[in-house]
KEKE-3310 file (N, C-alpha, C; in steps of 0.2 Angstrom, whole numbers, plus 5000, padded with zeros to 4 digits):
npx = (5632:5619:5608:5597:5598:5597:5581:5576:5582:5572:5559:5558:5560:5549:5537:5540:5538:5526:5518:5523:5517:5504:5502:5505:5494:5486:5479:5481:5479:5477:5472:5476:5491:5492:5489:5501:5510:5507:5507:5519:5526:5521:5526:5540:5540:5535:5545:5558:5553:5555:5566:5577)
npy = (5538:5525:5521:5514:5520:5532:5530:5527:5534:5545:5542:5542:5553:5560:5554:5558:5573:5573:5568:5578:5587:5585:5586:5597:5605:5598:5588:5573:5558:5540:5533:5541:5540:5528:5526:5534:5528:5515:5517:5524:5510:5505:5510:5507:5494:5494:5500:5493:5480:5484:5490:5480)
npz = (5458:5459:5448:5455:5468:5467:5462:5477:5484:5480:5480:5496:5496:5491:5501:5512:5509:5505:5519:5527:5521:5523:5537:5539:5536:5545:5538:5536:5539:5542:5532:5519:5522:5520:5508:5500:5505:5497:5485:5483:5486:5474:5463:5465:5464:5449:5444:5447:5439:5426:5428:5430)
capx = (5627:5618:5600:5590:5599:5594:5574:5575:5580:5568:5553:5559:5559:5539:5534:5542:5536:5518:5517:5524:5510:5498:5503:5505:5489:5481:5474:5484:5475:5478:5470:5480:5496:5493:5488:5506:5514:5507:5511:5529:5528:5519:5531:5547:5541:5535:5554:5562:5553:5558:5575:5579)
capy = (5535:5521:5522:5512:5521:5537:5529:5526:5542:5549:5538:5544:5563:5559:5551:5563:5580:5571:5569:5585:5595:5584:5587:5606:5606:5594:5583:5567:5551:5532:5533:5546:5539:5519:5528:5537:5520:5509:5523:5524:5504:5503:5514:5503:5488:5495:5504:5488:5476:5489:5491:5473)
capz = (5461:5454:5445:5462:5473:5466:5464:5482:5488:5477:5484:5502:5499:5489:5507:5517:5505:5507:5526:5529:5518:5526:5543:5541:5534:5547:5538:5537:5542:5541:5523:5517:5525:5518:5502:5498:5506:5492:5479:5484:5485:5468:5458:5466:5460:5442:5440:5447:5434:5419:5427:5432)
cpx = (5623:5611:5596:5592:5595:5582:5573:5574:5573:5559:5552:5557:5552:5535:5535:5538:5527:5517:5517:5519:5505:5498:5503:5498:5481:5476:5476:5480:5477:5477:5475:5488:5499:5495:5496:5511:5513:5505:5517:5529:5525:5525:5539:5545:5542:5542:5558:5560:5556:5565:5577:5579)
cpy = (5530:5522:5520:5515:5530:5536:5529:5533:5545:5548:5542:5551:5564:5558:5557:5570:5576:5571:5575:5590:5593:5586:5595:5609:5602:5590:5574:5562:5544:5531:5535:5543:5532:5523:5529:5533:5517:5512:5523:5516:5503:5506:5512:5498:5490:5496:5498:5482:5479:5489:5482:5467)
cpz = (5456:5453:5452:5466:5473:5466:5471:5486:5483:5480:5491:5502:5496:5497:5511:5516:5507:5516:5528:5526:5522:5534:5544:5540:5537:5546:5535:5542:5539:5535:5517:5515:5522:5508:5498:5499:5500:5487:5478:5482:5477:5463:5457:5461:5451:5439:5439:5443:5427:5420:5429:5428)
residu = (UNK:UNK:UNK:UNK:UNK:UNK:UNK:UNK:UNK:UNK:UNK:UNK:UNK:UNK:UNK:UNK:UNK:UNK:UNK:UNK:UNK:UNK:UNK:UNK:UNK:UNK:UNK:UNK:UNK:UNK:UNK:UNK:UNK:UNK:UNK:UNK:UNK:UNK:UNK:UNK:UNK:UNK:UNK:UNK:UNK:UNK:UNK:UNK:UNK:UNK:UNK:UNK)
# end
């Protein structure tokens, strides 16, 4: 498997594990939801200028 393919999944199963806590936990909102989005998207870019 190749290095990005592994950052990917790895971003996927953070999005996922975060939703799922906040939703069991009821307290998941629009804030919360954009927040964990553009964390995941911030840590792609940062990986993909260092790896690329």
């Amino acid at each position: 498997m190749k290095p990005l393919n592994i950052l990917i999944i790895a971003i996927l199963i953070y999005l996922v594990w975060a939703i799922w806590h906040h939703r069991r936990d009821k307290s998941l909102t629009l804030v919360i939801l954009m927040e964990y989005i553009l964390l995941a998207g911030l840590v792609l870019i940062l990986i993909l200028g260092i790896y690329v």
